[in-house]
DRENPA-3360 file (N, C-alpha, C; in nm, 2 decimals, always signed):
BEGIN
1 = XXXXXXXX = -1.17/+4.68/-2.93/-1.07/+4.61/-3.01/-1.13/+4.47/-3.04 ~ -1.13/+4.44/-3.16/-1.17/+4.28/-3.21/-1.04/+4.19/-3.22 ~ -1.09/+4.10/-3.17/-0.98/+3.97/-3.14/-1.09/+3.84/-3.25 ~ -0.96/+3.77/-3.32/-0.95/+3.71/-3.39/-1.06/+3.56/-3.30 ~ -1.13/+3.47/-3.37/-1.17/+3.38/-3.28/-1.09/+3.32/-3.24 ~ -1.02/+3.28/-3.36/-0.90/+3.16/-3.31/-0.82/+3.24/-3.19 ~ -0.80/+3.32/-3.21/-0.68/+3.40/-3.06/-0.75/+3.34/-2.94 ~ -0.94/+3.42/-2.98/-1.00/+3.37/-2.88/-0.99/+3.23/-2.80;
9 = XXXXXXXX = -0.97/+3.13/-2.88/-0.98/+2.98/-2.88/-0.83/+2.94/-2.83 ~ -0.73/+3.00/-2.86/-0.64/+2.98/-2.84/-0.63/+3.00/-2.65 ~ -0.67/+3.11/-2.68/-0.64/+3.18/-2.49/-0.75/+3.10/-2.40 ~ -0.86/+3.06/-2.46/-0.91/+2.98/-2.38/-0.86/+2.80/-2.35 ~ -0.81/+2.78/-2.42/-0.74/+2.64/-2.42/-0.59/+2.65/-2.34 ~ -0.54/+2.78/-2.35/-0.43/+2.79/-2.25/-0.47/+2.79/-2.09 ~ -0.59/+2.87/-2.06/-0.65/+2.85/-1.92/-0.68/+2.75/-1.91 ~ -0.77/+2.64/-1.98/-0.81/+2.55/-1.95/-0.77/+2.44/-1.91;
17 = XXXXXXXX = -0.60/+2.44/-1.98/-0.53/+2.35/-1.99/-0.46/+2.38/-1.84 ~ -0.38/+2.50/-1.80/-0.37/+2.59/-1.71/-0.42/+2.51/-1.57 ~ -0.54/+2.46/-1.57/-0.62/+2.45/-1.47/-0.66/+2.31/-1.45 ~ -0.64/+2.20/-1.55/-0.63/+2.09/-1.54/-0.52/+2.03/-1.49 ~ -0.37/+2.14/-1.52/-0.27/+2.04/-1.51/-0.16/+2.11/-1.39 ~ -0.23/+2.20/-1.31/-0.20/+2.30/-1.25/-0.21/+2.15/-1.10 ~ -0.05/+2.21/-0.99/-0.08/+2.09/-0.91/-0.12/+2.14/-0.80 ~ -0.21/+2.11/-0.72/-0.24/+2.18/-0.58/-0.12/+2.16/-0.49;
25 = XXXXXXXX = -0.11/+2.32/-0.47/+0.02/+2.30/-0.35/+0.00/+2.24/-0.22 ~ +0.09/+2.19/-0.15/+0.04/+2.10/-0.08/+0.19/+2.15/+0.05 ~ +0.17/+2.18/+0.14/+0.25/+2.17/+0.29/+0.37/+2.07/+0.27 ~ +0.52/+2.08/+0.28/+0.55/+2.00/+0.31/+0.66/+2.01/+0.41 ~ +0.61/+1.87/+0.53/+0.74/+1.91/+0.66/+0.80/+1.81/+0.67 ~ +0.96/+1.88/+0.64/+1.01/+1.76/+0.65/+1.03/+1.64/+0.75 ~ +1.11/+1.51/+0.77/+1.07/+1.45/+0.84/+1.20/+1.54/+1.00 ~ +1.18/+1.51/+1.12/+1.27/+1.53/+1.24/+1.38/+1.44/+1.25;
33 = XXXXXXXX = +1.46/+1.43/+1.36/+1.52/+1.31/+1.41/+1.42/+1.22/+1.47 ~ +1.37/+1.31/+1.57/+1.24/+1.23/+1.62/+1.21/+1.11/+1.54 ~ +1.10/+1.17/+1.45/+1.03/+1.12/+1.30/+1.17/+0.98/+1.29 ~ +1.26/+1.01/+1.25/+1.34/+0.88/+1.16/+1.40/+0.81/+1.28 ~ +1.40/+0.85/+1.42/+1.41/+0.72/+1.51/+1.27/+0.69/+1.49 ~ +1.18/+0.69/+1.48/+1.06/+0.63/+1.54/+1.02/+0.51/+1.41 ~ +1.11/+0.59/+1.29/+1.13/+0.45/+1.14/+1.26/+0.36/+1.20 ~ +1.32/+0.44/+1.27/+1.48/+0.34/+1.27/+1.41/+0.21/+1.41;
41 = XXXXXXXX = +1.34/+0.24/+1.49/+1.28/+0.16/+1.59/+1.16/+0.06/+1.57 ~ +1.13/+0.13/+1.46/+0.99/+0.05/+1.47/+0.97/-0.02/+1.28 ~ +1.03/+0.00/+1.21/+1.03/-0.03/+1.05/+1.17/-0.10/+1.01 ~ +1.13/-0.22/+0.96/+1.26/-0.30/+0.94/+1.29/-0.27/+0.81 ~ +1.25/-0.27/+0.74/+1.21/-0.22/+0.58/+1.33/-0.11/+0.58 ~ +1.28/+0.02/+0.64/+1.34/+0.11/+0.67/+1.51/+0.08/+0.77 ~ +1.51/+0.02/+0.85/+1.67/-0.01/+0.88/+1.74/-0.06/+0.80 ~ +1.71/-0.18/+0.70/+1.76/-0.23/+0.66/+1.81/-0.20/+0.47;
49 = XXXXXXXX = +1.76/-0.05/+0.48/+1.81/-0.01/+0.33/+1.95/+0.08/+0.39 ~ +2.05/+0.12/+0.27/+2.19/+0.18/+0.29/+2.15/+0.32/+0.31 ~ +2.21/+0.41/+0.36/+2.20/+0.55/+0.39/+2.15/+0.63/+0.25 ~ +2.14/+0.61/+0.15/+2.09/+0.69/+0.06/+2.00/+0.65/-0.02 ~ +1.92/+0.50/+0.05/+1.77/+0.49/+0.04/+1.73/+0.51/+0.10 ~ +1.79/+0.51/+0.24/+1.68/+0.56/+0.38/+1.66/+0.74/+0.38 ~ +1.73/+0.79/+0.26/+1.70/+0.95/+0.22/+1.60/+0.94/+0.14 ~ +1.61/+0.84/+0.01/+1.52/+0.83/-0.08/+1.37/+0.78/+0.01;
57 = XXXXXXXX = +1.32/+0.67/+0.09/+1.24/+0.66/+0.22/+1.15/+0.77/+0.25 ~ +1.28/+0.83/+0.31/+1.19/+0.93/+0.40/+1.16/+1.07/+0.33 ~ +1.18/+1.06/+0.21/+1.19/+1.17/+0.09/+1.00/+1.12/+0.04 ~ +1.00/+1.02/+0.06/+0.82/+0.95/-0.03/+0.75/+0.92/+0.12 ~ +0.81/+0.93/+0.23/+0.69/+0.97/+0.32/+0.63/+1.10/+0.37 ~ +0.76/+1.21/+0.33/+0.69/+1.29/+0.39/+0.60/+1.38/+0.21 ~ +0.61/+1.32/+0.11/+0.56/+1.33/+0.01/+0.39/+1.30/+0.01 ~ +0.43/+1.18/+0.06/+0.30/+1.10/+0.12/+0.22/+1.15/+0.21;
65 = XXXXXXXX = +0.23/+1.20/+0.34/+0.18/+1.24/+0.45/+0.15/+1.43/+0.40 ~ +0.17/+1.45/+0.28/+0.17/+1.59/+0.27/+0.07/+1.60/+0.20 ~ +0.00/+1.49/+0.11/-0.15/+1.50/+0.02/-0.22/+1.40/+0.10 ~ -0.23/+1.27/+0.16/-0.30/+1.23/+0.23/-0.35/+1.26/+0.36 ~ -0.46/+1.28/+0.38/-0.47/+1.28/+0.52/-0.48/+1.21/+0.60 ~ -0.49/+1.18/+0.75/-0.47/+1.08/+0.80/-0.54/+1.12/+0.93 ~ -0.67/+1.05/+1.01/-0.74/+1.06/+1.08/-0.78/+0.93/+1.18 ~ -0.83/+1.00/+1.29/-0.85/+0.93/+1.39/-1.01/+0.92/+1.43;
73 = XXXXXXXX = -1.10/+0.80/+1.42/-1.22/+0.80/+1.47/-1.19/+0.68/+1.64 ~ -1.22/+0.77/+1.70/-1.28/+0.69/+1.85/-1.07/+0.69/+1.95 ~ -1.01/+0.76/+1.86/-0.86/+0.76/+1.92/-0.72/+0.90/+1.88 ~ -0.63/+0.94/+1.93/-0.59/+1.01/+1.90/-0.50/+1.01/+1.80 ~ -0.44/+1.05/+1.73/-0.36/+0.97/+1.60/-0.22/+1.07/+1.67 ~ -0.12/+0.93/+1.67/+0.03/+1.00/+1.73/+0.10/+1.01/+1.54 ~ +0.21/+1.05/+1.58/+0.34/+1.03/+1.50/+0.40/+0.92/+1.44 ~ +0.37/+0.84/+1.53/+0.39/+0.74/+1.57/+0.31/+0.65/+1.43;
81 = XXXXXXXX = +0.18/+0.64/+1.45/+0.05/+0.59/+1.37/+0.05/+0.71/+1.23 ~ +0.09/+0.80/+1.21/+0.12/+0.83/+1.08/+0.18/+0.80/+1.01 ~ +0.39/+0.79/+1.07/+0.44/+0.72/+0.99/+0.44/+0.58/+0.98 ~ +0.40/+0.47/+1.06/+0.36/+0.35/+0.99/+0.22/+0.33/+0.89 ~ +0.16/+0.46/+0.90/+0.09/+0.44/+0.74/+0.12/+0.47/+0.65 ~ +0.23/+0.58/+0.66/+0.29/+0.59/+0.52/+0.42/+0.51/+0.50 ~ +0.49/+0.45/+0.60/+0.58/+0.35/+0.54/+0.46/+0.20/+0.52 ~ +0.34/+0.21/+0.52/+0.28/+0.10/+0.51/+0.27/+0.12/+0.35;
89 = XXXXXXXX = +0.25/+0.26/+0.28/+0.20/+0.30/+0.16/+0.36/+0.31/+0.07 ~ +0.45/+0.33/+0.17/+0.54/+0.37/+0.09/+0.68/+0.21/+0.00 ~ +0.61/+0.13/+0.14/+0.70/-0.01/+0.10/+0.68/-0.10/-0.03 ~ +0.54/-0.09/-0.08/+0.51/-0.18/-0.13/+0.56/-0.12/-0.28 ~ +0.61/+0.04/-0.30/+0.57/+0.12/-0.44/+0.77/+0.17/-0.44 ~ +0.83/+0.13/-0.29/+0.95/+0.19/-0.35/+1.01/+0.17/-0.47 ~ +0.99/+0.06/-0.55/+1.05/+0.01/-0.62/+1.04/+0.07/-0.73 ~ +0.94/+0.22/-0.77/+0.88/+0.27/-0.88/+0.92/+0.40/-0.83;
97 = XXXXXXXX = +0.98/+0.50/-0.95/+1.02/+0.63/-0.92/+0.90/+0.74/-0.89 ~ +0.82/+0.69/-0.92/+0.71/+0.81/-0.96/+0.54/+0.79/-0.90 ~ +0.55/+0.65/-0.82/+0.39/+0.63/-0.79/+0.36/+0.71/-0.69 ~ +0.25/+0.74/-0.72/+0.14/+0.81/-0.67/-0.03/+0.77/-0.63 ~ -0.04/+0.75/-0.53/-0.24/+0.70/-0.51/-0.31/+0.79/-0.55 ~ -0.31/+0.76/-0.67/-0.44/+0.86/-0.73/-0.57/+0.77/-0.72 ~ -0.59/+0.71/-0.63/-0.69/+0.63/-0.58/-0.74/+0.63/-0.44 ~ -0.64/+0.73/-0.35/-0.67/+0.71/-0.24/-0.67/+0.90/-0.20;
105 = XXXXXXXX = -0.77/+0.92/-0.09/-0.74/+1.09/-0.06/-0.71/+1.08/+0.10 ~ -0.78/+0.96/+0.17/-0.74/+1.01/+0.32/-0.74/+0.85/+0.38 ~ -0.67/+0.81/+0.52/-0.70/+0.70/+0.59/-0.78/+0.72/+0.71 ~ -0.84/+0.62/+0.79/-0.90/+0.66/+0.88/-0.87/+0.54/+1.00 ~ -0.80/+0.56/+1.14/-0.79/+0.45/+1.22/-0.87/+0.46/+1.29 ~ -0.95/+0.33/+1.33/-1.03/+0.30/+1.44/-0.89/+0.23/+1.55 ~ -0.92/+0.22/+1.64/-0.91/+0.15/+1.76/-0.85/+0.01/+1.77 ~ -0.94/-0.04/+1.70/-0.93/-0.19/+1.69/-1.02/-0.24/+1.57;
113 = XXXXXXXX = -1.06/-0.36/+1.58/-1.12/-0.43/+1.44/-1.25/-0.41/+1.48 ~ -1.32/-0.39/+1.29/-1.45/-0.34/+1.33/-1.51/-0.43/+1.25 ~ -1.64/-0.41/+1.20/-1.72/-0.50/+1.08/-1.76/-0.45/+0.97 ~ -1.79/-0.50/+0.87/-1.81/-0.44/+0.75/-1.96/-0.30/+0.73 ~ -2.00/-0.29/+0.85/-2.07/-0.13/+0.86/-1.98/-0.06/+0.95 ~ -1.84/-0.10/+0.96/-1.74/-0.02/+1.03/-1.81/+0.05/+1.13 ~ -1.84/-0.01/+1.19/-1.87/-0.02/+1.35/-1.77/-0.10/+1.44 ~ -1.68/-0.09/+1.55/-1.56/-0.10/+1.58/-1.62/-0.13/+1.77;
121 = XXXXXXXX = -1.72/-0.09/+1.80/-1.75/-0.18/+1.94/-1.89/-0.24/+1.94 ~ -1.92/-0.36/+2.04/-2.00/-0.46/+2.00/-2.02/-0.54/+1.87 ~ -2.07/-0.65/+1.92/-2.16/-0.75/+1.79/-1.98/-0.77/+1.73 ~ -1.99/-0.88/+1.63/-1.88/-0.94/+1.56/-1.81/-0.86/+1.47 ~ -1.69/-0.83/+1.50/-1.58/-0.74/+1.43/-1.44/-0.80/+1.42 ~ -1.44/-0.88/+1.30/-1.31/-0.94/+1.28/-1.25/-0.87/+1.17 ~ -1.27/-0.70/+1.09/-1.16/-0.69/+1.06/-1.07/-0.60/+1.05 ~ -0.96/-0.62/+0.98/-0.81/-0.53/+1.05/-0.81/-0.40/+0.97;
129 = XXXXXXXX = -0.86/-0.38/+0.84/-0.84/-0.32/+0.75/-0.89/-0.34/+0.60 ~ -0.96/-0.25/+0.57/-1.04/-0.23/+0.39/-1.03/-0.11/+0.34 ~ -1.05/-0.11/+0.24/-0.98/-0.04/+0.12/-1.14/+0.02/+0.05 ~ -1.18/+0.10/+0.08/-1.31/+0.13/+0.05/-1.42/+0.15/-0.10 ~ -1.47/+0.16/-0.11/-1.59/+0.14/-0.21/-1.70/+0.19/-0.23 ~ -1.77/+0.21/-0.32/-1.90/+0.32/-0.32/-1.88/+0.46/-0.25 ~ -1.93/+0.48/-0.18/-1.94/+0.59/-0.07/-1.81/+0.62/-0.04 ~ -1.75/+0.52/+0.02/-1.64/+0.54/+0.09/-1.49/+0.54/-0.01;
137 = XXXXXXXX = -1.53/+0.54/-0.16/-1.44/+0.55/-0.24/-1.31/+0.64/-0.21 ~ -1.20/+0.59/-0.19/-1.07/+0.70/-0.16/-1.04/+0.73/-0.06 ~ -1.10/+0.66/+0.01/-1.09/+0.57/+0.16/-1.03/+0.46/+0.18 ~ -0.94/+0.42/+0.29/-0.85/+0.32/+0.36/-0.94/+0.33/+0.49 ~ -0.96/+0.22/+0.59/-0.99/+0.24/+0.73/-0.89/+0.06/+0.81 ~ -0.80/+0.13/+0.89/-0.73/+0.03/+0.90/-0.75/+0.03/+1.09 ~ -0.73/-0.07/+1.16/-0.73/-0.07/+1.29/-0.60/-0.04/+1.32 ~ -0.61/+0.05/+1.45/-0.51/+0.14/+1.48/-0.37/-0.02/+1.57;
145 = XXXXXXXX = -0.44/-0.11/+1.64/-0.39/-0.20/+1.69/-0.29/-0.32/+1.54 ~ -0.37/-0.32/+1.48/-0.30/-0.43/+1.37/-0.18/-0.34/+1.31 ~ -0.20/-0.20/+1.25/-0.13/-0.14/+1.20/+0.03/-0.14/+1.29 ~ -0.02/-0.12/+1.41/+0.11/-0.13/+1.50/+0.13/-0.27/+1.48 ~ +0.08/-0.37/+1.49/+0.10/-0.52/+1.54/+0.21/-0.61/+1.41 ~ +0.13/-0.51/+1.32/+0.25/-0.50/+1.15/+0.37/-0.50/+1.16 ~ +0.42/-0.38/+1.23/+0.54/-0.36/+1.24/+0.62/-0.42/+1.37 ~ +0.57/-0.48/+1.46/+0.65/-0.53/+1.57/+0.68/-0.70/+1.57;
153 = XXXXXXXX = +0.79/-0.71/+1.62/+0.90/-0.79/+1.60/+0.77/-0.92/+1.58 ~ +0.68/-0.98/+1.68/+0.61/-1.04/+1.64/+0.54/-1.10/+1.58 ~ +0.51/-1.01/+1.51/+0.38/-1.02/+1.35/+0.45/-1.11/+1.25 ~ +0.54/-1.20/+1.28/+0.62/-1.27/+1.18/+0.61/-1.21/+1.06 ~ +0.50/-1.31/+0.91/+0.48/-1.24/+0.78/+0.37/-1.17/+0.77 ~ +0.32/-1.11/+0.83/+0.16/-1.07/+0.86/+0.21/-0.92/+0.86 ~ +0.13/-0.81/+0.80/+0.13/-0.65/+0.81/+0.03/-0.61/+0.72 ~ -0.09/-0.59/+0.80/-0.20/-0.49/+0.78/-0.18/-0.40/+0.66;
161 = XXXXXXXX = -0.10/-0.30/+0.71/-0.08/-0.18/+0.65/-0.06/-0.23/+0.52 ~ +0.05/-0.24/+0.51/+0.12/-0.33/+0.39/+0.03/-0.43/+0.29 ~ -0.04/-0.50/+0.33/-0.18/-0.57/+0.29/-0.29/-0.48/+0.24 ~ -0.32/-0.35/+0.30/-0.42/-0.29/+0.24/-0.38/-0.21/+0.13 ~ -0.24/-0.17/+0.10/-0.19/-0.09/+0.07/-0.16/-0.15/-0.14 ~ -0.16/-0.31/-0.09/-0.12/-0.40/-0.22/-0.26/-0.41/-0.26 ~ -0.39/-0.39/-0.17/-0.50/-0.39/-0.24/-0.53/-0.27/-0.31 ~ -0.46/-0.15/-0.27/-0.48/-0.06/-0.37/-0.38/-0.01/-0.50;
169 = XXXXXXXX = -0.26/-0.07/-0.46/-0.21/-0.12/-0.57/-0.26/-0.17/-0.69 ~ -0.34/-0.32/-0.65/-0.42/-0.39/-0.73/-0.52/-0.31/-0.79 ~ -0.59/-0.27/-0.71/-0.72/-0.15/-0.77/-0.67/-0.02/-0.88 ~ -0.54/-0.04/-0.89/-0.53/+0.08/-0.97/-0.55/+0.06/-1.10 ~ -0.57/-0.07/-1.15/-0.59/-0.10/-1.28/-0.74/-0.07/-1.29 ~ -0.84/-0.06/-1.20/-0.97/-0.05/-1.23/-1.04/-0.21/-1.20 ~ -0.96/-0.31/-1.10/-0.94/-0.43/-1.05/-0.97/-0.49/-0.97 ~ -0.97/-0.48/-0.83/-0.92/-0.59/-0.78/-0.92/-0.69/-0.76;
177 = XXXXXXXX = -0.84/-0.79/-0.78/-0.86/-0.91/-0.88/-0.71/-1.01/-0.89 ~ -0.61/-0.94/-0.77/-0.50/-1.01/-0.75/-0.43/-1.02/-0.90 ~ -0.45/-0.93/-1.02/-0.32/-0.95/-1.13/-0.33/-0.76/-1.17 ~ -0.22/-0.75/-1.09/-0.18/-0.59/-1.11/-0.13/-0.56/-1.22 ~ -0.19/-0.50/-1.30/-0.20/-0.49/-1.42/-0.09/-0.41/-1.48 ~ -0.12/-0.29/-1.36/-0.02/-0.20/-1.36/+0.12/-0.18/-1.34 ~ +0.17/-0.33/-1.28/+0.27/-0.36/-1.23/+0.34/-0.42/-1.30 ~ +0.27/-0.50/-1.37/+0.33/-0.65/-1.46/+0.31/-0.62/-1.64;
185 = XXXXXXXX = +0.45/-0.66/-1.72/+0.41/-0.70/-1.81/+0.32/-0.83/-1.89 ~ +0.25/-0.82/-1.98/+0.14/-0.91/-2.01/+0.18/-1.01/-2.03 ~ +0.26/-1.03/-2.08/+0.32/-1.18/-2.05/+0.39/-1.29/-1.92 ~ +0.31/-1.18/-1.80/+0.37/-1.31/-1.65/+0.23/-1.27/-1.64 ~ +0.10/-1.22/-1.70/+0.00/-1.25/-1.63/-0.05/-1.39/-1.60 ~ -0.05/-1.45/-1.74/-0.08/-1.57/-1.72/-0.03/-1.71/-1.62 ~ +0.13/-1.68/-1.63/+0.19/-1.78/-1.53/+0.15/-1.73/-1.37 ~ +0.13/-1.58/-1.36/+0.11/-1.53/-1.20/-0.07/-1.65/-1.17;
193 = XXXXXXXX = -0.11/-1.61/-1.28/-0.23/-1.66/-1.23/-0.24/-1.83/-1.24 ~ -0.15/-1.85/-1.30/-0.14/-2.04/-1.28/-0.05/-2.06/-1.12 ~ +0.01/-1.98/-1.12/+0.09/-1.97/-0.99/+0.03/-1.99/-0.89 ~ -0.10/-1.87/-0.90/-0.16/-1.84/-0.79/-0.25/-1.94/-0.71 ~ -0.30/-2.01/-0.83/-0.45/-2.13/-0.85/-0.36/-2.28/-0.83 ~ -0.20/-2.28/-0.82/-0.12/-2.37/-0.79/-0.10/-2.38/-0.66 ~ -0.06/-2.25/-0.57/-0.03/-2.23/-0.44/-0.18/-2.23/-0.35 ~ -0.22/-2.17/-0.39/-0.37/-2.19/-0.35/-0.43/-2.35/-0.32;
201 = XXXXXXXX = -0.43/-2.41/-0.42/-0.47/-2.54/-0.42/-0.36/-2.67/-0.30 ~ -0.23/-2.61/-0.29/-0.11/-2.64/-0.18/-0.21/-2.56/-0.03 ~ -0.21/-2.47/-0.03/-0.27/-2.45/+0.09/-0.40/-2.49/+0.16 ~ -0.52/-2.53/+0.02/-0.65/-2.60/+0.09/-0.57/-2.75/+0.13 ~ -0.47/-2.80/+0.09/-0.43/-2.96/+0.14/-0.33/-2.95/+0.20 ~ -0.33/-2.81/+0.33/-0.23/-2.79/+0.42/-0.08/-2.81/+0.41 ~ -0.07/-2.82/+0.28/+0.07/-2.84/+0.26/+0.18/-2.72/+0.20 ~ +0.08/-2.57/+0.26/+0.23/-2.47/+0.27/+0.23/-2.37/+0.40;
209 = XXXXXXXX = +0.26/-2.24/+0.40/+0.28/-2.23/+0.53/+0.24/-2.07/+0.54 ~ +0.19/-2.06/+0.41/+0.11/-1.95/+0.36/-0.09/-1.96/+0.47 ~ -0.05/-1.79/+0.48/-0.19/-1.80/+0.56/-0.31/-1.85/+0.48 ~ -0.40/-1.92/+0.53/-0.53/-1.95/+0.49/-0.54/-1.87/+0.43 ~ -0.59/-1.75/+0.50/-0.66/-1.63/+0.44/-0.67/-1.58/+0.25 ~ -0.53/-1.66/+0.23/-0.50/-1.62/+0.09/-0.61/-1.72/+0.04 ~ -0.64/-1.85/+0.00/-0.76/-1.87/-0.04/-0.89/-1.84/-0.10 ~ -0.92/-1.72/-0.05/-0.98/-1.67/-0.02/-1.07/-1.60/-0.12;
217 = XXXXXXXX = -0.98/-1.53/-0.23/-0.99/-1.51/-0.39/-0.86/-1.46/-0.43 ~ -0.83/-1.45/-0.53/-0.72/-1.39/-0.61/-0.61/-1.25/-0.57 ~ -0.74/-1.14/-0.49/-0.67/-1.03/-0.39/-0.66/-1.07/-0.30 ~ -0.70/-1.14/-0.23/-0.63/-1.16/-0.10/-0.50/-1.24/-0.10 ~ -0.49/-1.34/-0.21/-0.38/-1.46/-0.21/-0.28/-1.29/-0.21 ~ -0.29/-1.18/-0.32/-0.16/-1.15/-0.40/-0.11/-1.03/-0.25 ~ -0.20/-1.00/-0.17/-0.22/-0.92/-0.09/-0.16/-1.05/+0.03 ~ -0.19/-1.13/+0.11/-0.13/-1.22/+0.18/+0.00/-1.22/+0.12;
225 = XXXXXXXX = +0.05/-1.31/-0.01/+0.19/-1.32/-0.01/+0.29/-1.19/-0.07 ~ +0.22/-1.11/-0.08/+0.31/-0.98/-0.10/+0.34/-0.96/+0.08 ~ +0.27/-0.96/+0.19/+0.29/-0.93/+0.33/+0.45/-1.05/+0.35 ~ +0.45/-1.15/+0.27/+0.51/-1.21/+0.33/+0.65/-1.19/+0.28 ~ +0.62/-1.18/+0.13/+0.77/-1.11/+0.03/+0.79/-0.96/+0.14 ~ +0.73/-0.88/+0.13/+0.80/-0.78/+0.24/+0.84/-0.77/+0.40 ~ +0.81/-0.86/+0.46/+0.84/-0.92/+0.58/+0.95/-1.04/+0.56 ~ +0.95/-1.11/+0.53/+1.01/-1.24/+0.58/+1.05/-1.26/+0.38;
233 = XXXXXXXX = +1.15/-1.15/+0.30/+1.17/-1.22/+0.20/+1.23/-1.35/+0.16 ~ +1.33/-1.36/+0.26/+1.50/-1.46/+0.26/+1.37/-1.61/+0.26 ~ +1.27/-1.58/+0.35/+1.22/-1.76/+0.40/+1.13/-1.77/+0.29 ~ +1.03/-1.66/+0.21/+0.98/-1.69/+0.11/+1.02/-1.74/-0.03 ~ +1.22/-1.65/-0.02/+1.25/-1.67/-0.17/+1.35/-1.85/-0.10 ~ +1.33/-1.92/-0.04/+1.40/-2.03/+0.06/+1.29/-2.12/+0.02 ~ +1.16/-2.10/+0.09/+1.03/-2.18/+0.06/+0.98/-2.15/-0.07 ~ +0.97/-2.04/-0.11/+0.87/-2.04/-0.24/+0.88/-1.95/-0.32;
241 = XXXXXXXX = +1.06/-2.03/-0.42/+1.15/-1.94/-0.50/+1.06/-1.89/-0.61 ~ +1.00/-1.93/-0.69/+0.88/-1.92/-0.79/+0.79/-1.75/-0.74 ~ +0.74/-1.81/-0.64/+0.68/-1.70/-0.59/+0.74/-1.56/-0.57 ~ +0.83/-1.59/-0.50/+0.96/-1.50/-0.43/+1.00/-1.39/-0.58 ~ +1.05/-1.43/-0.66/+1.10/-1.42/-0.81/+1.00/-1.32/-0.89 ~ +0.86/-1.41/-0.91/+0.77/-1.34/-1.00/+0.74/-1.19/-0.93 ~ +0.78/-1.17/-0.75/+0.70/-1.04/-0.66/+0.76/-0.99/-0.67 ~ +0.91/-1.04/-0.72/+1.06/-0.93/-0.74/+1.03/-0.86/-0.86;
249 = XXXXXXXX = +0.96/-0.90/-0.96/+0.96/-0.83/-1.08/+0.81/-0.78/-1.07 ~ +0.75/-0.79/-1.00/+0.61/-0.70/-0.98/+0.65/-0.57/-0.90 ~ +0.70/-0.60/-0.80/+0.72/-0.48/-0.69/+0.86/-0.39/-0.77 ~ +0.97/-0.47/-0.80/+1.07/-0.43/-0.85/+1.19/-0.36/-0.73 ~ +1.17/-0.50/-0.65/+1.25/-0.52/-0.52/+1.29/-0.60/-0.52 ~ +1.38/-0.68/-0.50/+1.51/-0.80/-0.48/+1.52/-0.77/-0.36 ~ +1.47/-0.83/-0.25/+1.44/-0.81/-0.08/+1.58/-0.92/-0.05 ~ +1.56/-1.05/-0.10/+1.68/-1.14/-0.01/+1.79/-1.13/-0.06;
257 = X = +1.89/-1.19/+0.00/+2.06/-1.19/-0.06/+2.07/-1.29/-0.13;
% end
């Protein structure tokens, strides 16, 4: 039997298509009681939304924990340390119906802080968490100690998780570079970045209350004060309404009252 080319062409553009847009099924379990005391105890984020975001919540973690993987080098990974990585991933994007890391495929916790040949005992290892590159592309490696240290009552505006998580945010533009491209319309780019080279310049003459660390370049400032809009929004949009305001319409979260 002779078939037409075009039929030919035809049927082969339906497979093809078929198979690019075809989604890999993927396990999904829902969360336990267990699971949502362990968000109701340990994630403020998560207590402090109304009963039918904390469905919406726990609906994009276990969405999340179902295509990422999530692994342990030199420690055992609990329940515990899964869901503060994916409410680490999931806080910064609630504000968006549909995001997805198509930047990221798995995390990896060490122990504690390692160095930038992610080596995690001996010699000088001051850090908490990076967002990977070259080799390590689609990789997160966060210390299993900060990630927790994120979420407990103590960590004031400071969270790890949440901080690496804005750096891949940022990176989704093909960036990082502290102006999420992806987030913002083009017209607050400019003012975010006069913002940023404003607040920045308040912090080298110790006059805010913003970590050093933001200094540092452009992702880390947007990465530092996004830690602090999700932690501590009421004292940021209090201290530094400007800032507070511009992260409300990047994240597309209104955190204070």
């Amino acid at each position: 039997m002779n078939y037409s080319p075009y039929l030919i062409l035809a049927f082969v553009l339906i497979i093809s298509l078929y198979f690019i847009f075809r989604k890999k099924k993927v396990t999904i379990h829902p969360l336990s009681k267990a699971d949502k005391l362990l968000l109701n105890n340990n994630v403020d984020f998560y207590i402090n939304l109304d009963d039918a975001k904390k469905i919406e919540f726990e609906q994009k973690i276990v969405q999340f924990l179902a295509v990422i993987k999530i692994e342990g080098v030199g420690l055992e990974i609990t329940q515990l340390d899964r869901l503060l990585v994916a409410a680490s991933a999931i806080i910064p994007i609630f504000g968006f119906a549909d995001w997805e890391y198509k930047n990221l495929t798995n995390v990896v916790l060490y122990p504690d802080t390692f160095n930038k040949d992610f080596q995690f005992e001996g010699g000088e290892r001051n850090i908490m968490g990076m967002v990977g590159s070259g080799f390590m592309n689609g990789q997160m490696v966060l210390s299993q100690s900060a990630l927790r240290h994120g979420f407990s009552k103590s960590a004031g505006k400071e969270n790890t998780g949440i901080h690496e998580f804005v750096h891949l945010l940022d990176k989704s533009d093909g960036a990082t570079d502290g102006v999420p491209e992806n987030l913002m319309t083009h017209e607050y780019t400019l003012p975010w970045i006069k913002m940023m080279h404003e607040e920045m310049e308040r912090i080298e003459d110790d006059k805010s209350d913003i970590n050093p660390y933001a200094i540092t370049n452009q992702a880390e400032f947007f990465a530092v004060v996004s830690e602090y809009f999700f932690e501590q929004p009421e004292i940021l949009k209090d201290k530094h309404p400007d800032l507070y305001h511009i992260l409300s319409r990047i994240f597309g979260q209104k955190l204070a009252q």
